[in-house]
Predicted model as a PDB file, atoms N, CA, C, CB and O in Angstrom, pLDDT in the B-factor column:
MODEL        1                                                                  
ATOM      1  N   UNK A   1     -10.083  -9.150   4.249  1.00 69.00           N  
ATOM      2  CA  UNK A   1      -9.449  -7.852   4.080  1.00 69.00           C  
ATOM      3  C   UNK A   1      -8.953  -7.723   2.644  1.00 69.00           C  
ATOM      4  CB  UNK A   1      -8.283  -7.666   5.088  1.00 69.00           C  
ATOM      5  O   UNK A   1      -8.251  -8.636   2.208  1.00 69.00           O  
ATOM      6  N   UNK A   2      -9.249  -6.667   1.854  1.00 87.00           N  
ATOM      7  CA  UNK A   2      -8.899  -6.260   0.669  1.00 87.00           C  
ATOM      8  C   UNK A   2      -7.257  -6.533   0.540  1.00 87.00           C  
ATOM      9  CB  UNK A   2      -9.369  -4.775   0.511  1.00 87.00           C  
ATOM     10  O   UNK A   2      -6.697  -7.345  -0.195  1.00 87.00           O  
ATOM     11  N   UNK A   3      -6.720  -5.685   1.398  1.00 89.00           N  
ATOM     12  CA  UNK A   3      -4.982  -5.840   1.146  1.00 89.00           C  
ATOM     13  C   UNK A   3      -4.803  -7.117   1.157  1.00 89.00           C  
ATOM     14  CB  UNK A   3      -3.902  -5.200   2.274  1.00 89.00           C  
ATOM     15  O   UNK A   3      -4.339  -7.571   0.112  1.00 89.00           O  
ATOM     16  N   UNK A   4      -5.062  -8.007   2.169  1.00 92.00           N  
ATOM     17  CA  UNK A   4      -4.456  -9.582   2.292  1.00 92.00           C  
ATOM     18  C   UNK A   4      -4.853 -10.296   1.111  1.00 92.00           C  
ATOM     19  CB  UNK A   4      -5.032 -10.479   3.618  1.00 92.00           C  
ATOM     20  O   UNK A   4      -4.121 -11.180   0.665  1.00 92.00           O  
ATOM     21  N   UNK A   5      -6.188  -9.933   0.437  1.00 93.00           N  
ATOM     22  CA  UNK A   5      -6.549 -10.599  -1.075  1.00 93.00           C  
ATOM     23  C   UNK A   5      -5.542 -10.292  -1.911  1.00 93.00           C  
ATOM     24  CB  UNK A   5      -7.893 -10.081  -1.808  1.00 93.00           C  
ATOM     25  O   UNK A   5      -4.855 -11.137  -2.485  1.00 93.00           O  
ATOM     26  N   UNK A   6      -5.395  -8.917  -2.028  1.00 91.00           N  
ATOM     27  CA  UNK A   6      -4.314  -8.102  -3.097  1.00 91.00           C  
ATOM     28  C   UNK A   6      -3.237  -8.446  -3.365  1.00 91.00           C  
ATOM     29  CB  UNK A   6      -3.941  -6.951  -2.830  1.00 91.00           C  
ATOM     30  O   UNK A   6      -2.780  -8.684  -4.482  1.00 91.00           O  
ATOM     31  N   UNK A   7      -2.547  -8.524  -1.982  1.00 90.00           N  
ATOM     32  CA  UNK A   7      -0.890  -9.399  -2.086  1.00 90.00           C  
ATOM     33  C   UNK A   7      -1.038 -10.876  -2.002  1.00 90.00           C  
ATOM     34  CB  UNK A   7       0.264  -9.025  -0.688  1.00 90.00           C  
ATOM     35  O   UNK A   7       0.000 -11.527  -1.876  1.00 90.00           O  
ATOM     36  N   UNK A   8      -2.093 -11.454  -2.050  1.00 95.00           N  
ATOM     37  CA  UNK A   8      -1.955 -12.883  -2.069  1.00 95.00           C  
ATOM     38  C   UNK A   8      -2.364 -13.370  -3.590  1.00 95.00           C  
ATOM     39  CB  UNK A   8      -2.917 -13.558  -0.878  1.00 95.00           C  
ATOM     40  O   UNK A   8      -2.387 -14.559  -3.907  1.00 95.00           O  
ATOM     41  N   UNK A   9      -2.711 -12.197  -4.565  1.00 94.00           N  
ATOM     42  CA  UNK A   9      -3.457 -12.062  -6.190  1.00 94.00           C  
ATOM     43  C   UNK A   9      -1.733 -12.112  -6.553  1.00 94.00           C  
ATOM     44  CB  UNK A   9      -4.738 -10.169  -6.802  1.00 94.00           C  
ATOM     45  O   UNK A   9      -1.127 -12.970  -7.194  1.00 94.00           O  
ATOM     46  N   UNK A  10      -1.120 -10.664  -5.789  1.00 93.00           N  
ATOM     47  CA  UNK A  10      -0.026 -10.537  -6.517  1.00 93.00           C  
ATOM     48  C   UNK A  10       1.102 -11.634  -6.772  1.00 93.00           C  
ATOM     49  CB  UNK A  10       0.470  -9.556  -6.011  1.00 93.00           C  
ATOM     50  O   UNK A  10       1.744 -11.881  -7.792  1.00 93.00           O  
ATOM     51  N   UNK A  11       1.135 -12.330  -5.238  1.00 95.00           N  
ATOM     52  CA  UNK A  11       2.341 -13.316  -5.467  1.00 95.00           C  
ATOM     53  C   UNK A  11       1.935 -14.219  -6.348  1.00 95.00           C  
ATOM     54  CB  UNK A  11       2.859 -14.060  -4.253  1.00 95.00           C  
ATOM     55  O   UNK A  11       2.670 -14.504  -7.293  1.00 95.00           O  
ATOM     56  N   UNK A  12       0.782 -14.778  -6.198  1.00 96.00           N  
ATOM     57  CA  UNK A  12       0.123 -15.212  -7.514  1.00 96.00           C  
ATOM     58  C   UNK A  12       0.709 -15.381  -8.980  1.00 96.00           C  
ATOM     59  CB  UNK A  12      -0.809 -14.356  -7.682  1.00 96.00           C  
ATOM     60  O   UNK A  12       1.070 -16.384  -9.596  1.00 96.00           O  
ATOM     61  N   UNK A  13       0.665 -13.806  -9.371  1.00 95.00           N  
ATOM     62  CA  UNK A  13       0.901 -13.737 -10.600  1.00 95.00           C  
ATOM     63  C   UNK A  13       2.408 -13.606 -10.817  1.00 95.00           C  
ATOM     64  CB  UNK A  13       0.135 -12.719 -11.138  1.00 95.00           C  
ATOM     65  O   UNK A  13       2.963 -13.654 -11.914  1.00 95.00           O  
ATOM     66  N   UNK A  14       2.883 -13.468  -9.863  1.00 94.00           N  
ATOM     67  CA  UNK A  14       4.358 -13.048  -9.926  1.00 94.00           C  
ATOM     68  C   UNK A  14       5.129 -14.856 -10.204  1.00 94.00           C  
ATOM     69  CB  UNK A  14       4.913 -12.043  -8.068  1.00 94.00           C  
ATOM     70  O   UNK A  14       5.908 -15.391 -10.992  1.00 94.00           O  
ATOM     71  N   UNK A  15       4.521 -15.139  -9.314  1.00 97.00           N  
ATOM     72  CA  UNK A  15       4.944 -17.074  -9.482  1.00 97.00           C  
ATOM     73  C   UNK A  15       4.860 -17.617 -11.263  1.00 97.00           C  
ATOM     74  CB  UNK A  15       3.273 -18.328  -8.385  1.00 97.00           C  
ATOM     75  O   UNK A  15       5.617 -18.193 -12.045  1.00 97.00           O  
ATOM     76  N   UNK A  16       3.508 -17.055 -11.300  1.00 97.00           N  
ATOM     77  CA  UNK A  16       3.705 -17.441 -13.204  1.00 97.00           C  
ATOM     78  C   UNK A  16       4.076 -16.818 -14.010  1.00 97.00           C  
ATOM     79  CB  UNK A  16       2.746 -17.677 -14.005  1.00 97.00           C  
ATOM     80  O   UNK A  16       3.767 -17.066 -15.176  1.00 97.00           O  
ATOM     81  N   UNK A  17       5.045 -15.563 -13.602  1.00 97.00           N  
ATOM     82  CA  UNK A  17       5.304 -14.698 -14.566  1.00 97.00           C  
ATOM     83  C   UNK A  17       4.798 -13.794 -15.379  1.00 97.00           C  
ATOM     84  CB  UNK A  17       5.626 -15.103 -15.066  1.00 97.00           C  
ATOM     85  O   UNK A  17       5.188 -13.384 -16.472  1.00 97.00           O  
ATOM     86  N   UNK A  18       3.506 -13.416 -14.454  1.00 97.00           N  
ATOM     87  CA  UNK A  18       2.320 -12.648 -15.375  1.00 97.00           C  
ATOM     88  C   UNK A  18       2.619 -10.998 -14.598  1.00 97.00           C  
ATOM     89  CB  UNK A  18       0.253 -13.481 -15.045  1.00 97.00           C  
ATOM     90  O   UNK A  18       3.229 -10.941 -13.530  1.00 97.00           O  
ATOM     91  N   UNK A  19       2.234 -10.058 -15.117  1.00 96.00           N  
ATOM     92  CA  UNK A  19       2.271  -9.089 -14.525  1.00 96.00           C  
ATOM     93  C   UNK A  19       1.213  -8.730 -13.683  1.00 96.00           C  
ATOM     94  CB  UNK A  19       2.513  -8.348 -15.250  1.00 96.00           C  
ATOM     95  O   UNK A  19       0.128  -9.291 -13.836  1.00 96.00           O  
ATOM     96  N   UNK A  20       1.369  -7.850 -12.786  1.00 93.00           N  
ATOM     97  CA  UNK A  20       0.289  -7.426 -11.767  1.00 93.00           C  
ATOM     98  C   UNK A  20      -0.673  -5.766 -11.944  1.00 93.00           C  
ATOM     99  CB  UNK A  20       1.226  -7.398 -10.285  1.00 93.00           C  
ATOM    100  O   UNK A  20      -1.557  -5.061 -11.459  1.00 93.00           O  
ATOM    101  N   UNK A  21       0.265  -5.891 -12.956  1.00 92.00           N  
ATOM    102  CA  UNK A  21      -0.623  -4.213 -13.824  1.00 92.00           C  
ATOM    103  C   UNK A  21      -1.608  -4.531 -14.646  1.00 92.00           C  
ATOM    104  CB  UNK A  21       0.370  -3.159 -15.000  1.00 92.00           C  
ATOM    105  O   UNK A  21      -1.506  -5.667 -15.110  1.00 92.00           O  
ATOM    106  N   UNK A  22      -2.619  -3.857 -15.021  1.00 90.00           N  
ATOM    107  CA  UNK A  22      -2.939  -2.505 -14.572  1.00 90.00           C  
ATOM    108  C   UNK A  22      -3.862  -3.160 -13.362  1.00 90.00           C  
ATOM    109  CB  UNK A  22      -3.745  -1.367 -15.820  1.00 90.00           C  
ATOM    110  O   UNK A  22      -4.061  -4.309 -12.967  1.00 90.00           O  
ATOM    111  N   UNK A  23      -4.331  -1.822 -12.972  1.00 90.00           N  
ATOM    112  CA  UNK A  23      -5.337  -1.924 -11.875  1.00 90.00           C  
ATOM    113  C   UNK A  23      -6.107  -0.503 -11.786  1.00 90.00           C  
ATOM    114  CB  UNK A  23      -4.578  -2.311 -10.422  1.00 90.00           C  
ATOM    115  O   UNK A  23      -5.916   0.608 -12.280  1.00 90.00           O  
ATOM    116  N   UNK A  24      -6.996  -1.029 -10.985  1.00 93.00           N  
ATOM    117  CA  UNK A  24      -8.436   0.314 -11.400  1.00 93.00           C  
ATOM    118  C   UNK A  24      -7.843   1.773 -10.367  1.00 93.00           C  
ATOM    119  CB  UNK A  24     -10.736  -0.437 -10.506  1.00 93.00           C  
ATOM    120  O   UNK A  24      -6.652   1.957 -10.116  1.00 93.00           O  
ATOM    121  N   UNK A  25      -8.676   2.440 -10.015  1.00 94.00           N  
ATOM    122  CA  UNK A  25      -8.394   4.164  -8.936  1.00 94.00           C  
ATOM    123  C   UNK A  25      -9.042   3.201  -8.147  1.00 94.00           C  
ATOM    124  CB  UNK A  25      -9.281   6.200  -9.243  1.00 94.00           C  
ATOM    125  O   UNK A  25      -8.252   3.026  -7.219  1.00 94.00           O  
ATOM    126  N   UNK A  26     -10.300   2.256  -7.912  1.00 93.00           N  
ATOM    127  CA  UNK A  26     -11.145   2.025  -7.009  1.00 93.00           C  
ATOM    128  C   UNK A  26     -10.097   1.269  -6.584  1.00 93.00           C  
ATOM    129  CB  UNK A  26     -12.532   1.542  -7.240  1.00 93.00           C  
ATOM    130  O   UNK A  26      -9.494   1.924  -5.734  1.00 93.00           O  
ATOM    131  N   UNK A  27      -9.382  -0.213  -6.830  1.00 92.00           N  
ATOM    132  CA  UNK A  27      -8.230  -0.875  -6.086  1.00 92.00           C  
ATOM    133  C   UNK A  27      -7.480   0.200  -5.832  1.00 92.00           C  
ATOM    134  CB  UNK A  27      -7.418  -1.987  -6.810  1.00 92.00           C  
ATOM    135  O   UNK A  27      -7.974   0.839  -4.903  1.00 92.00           O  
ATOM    136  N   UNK A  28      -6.424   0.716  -6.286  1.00 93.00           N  
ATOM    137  CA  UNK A  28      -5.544   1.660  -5.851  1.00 93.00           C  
ATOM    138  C   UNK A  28      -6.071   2.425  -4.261  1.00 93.00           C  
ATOM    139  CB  UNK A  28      -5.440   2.731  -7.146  1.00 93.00           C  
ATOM    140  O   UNK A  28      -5.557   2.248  -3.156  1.00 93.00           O  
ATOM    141  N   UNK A  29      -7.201   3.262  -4.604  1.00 94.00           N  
ATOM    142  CA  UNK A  29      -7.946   3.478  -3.349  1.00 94.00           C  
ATOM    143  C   UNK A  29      -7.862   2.826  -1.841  1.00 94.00           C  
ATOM    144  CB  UNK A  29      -9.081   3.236  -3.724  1.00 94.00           C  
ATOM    145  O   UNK A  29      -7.325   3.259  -0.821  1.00 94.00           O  
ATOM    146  N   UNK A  30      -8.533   1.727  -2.069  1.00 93.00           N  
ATOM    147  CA  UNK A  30      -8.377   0.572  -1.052  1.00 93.00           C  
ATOM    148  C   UNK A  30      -7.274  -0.375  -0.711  1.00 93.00           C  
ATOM    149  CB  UNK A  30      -9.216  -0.194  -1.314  1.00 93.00           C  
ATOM    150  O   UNK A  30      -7.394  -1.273   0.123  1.00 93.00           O  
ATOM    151  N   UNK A  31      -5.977  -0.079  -1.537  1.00 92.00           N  
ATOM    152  CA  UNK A  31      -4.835  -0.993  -1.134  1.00 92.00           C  
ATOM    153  C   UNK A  31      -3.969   0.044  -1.017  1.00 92.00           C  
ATOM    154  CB  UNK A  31      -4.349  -2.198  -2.119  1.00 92.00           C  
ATOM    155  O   UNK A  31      -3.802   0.512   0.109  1.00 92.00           O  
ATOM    156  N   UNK A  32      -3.227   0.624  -2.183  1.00 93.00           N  
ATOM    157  CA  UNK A  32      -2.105   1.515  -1.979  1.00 93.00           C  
ATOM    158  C   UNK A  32      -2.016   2.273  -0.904  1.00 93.00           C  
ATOM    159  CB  UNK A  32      -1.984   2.303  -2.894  1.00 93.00           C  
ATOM    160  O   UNK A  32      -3.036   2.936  -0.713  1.00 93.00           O  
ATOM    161  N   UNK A  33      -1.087   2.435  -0.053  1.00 92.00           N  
ATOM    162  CA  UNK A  33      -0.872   2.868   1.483  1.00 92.00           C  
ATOM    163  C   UNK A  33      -0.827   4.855   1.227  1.00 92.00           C  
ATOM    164  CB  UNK A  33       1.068   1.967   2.258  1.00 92.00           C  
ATOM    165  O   UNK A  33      -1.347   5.660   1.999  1.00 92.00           O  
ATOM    166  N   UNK A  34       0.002   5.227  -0.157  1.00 95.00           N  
ATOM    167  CA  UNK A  34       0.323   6.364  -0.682  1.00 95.00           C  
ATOM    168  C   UNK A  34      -1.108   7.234  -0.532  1.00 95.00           C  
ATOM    169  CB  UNK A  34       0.914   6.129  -2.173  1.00 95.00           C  
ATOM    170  O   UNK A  34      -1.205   8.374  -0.078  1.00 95.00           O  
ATOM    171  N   UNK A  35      -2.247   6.338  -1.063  1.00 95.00           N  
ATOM    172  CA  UNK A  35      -3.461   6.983  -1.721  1.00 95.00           C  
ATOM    173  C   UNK A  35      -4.874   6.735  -0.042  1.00 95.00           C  
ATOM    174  CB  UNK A  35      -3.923   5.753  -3.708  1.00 95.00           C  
ATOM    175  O   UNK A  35      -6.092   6.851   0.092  1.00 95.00           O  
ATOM    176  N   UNK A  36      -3.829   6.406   0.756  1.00 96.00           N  
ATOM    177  CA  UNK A  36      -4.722   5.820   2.142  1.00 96.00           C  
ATOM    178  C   UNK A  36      -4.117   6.181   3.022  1.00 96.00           C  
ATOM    179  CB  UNK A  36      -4.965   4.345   2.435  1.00 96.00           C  
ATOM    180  O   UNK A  36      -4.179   5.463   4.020  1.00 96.00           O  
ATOM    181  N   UNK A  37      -3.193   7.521   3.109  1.00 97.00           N  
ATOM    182  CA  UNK A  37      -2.711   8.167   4.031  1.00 97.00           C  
ATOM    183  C   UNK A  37      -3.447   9.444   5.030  1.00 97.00           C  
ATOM    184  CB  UNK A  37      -1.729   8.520   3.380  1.00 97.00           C  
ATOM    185  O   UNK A  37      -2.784  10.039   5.879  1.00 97.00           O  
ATOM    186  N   UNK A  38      -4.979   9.754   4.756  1.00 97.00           N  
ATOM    187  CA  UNK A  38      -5.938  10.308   5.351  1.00 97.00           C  
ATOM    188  C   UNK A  38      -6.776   9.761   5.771  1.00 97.00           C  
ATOM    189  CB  UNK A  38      -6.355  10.974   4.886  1.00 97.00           C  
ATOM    190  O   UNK A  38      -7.897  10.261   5.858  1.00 97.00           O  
ATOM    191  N   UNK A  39      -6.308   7.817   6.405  1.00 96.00           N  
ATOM    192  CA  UNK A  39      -7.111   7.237   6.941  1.00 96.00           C  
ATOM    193  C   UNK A  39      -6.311   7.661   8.630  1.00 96.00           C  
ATOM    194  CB  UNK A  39      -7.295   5.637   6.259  1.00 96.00           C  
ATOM    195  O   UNK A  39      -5.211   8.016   9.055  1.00 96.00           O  
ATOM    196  N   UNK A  40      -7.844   7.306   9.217  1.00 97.00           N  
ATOM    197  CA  UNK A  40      -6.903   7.312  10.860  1.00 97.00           C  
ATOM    198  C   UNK A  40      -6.167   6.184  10.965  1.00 97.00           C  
ATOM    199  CB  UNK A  40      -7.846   7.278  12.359  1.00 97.00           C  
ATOM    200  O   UNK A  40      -4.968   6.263  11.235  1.00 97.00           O  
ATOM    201  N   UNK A  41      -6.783   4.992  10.765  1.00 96.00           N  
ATOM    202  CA  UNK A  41      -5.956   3.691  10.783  1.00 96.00           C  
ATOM    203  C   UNK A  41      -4.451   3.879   9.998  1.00 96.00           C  
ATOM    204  CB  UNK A  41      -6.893   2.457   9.987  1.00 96.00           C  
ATOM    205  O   UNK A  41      -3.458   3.453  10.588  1.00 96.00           O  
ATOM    206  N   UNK A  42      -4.346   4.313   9.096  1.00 96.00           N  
ATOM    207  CA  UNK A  42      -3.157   4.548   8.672  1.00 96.00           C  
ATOM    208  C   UNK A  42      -1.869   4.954   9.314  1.00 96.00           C  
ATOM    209  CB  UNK A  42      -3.367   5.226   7.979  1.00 96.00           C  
ATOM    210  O   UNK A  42      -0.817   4.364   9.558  1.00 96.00           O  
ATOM    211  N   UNK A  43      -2.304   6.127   9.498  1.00 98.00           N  
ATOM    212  CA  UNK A  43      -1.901   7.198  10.365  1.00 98.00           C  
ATOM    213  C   UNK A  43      -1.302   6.796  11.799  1.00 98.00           C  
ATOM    214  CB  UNK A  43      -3.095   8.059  10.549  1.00 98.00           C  
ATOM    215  O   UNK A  43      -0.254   7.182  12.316  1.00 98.00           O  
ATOM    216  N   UNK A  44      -2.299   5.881  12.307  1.00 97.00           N  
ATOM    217  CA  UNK A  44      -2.300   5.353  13.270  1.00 97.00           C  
ATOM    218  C   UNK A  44      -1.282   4.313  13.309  1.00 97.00           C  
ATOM    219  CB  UNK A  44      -3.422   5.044  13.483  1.00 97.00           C  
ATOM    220  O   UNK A  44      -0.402   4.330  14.170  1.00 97.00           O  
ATOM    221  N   UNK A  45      -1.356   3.450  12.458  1.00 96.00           N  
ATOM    222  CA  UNK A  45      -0.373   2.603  12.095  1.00 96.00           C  
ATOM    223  C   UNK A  45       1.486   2.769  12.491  1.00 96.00           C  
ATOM    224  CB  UNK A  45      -0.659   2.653  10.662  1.00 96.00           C  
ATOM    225  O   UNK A  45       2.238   2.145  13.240  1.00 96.00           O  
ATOM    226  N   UNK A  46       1.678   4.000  11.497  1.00 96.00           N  
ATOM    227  CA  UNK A  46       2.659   4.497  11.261  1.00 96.00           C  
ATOM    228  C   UNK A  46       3.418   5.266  12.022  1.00 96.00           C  
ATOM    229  CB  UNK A  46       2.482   4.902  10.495  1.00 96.00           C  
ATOM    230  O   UNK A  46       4.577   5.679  11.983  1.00 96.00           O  
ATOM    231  N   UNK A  47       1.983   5.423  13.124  1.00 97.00           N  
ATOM    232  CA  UNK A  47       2.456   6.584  14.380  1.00 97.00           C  
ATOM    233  C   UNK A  47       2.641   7.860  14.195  1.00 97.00           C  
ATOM    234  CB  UNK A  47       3.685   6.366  14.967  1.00 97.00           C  
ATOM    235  O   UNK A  47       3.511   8.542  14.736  1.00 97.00           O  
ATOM    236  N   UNK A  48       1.313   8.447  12.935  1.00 96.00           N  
ATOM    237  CA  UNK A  48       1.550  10.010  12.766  1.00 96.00           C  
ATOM    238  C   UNK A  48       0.167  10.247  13.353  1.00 96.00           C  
ATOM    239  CB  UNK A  48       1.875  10.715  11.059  1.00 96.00           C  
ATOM    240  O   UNK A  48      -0.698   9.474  13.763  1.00 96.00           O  
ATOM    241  N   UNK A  49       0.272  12.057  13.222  1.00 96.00           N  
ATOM    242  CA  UNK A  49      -1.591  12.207  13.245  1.00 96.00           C  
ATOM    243  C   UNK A  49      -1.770  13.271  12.505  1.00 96.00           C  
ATOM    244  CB  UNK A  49      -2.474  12.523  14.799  1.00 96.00           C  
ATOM    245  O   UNK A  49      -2.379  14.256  12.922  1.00 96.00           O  
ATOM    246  N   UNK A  50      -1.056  13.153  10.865  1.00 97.00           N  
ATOM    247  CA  UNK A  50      -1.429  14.022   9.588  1.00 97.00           C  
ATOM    248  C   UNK A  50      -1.334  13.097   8.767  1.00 97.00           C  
ATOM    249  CB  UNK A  50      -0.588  15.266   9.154  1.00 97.00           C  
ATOM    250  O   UNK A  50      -0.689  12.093   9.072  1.00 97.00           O  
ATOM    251  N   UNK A  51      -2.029  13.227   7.376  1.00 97.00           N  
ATOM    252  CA  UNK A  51      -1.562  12.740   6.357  1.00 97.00           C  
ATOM    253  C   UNK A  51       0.261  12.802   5.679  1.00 97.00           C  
ATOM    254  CB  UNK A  51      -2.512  13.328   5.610  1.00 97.00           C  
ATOM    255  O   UNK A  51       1.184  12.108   5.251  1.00 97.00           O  
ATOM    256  N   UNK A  52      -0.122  14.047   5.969  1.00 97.00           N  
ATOM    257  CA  UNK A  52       1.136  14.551   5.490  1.00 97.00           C  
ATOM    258  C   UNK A  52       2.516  13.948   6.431  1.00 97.00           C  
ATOM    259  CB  UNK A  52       0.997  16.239   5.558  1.00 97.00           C  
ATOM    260  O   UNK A  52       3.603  13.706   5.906  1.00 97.00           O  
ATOM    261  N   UNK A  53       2.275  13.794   7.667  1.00 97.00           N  
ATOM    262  CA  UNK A  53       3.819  12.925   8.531  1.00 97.00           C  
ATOM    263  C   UNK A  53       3.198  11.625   7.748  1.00 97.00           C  
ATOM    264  CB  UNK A  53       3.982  12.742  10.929  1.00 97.00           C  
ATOM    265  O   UNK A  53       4.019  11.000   7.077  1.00 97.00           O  
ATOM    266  N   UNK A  54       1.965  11.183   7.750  1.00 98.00           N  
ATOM    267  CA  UNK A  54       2.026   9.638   7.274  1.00 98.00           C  
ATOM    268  C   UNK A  54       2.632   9.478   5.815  1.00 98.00           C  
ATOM    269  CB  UNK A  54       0.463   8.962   7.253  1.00 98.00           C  
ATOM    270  O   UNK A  54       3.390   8.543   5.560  1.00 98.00           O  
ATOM    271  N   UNK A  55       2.286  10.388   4.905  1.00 97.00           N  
ATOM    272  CA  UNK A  55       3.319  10.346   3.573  1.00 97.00           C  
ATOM    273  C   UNK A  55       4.735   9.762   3.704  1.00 97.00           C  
ATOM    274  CB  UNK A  55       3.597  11.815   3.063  1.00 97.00           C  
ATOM    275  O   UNK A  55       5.373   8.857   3.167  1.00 97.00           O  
ATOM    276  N   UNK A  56       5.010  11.005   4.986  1.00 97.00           N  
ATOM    277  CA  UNK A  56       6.470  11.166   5.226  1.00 97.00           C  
ATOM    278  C   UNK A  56       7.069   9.994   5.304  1.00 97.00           C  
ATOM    279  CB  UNK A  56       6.805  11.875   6.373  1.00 97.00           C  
ATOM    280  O   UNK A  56       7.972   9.608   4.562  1.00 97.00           O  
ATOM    281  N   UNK A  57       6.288   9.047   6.741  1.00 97.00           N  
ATOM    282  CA  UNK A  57       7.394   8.209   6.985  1.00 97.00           C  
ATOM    283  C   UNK A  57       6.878   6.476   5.574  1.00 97.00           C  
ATOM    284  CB  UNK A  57       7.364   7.834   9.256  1.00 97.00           C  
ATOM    285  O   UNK A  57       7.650   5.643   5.100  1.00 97.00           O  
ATOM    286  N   UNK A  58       5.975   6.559   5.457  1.00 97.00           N  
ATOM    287  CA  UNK A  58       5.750   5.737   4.481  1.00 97.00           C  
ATOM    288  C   UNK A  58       6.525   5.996   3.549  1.00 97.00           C  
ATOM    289  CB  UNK A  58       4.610   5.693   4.094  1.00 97.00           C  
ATOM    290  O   UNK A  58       7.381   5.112   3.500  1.00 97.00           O  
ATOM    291  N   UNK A  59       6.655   6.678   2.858  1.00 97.00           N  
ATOM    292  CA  UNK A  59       8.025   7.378   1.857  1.00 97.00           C  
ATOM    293  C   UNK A  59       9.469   6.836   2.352  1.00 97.00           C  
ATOM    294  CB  UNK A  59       8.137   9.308   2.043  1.00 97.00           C  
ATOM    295  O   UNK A  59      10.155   6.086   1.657  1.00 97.00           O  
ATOM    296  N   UNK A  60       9.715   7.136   3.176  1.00 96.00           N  
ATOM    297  CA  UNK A  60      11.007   6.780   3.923  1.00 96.00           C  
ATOM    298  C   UNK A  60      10.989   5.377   4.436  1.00 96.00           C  
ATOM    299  CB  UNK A  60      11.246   7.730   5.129  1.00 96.00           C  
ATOM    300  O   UNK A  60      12.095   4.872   4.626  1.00 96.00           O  
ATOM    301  N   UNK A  61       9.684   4.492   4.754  1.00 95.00           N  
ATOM    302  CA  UNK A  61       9.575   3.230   4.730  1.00 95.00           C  
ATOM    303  C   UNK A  61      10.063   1.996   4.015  1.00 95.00           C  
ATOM    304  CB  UNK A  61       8.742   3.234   4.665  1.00 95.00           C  
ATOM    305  O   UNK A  61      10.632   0.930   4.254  1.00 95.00           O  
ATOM    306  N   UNK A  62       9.475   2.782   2.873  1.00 94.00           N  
ATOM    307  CA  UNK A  62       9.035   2.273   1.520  1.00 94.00           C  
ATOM    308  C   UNK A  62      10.895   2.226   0.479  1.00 94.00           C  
ATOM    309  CB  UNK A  62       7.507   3.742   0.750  1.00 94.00           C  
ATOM    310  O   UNK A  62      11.417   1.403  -0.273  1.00 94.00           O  
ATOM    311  N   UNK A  63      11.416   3.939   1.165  1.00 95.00           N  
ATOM    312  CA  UNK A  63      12.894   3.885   0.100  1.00 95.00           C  
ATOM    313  C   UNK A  63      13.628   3.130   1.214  1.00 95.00           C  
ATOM    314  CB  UNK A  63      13.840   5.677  -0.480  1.00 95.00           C  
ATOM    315  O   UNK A  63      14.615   3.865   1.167  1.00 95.00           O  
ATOM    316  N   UNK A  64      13.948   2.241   2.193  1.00 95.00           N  
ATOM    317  CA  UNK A  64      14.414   1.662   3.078  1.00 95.00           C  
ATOM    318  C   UNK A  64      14.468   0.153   2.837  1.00 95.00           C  
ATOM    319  CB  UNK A  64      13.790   2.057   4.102  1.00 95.00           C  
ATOM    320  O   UNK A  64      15.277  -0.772   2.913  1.00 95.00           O  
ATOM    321  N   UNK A  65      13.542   0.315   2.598  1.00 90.00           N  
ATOM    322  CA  UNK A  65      12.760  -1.507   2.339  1.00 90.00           C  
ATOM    323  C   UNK A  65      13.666  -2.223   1.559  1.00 90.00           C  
ATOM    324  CB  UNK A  65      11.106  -1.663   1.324  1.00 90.00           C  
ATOM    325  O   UNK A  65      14.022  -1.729   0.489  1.00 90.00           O  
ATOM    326  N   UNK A  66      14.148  -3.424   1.955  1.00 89.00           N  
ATOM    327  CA  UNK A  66      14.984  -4.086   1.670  1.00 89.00           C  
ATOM    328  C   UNK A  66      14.537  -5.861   1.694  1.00 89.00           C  
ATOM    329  CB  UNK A  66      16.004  -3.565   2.532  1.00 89.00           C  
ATOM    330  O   UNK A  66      15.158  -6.789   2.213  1.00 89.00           O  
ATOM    331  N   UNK A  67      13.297  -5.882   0.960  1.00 72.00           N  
ATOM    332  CA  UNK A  67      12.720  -7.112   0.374  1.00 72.00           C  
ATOM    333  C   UNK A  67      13.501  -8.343   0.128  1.00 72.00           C  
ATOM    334  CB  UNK A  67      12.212  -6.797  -0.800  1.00 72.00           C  
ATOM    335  O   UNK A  67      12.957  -9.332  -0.363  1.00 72.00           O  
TER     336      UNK A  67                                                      
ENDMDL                                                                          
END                                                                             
């Protein structure tokens, strides 16, 4: 799975102190949840059935998140 590569690149670089920027539209595409909110799986995920509620609560996910 693309995402599980992605965050396992990121902690990666984060361990040596390297940054995780830049990155292409084609990654962005396939990982960022923001830019993959008119997937059904997404959607599905999150428990909407628009893009637009999936924005919503990903937005509100995302300012919540307490890492």
């Amino acid at each position: 799975m693309k995402i599980a590569q992605e965050l396992s690149w990121a902690r990666h670089k984060r361990q040596e102190g390297l940054p995780t920027v830049p990155s292409t539209i084609e990654e962005e595409l396939e990982t960022h949840p923001f830019m993959r909110v008119d997937l059904p799986e997404v959607q599905e995920k999150v428990g909407c059935k628009s893009p637009v509620e999936a924005i919503k609560v990903i937005r509100q996910q995302k300012d919540n998140w307490r890492g």
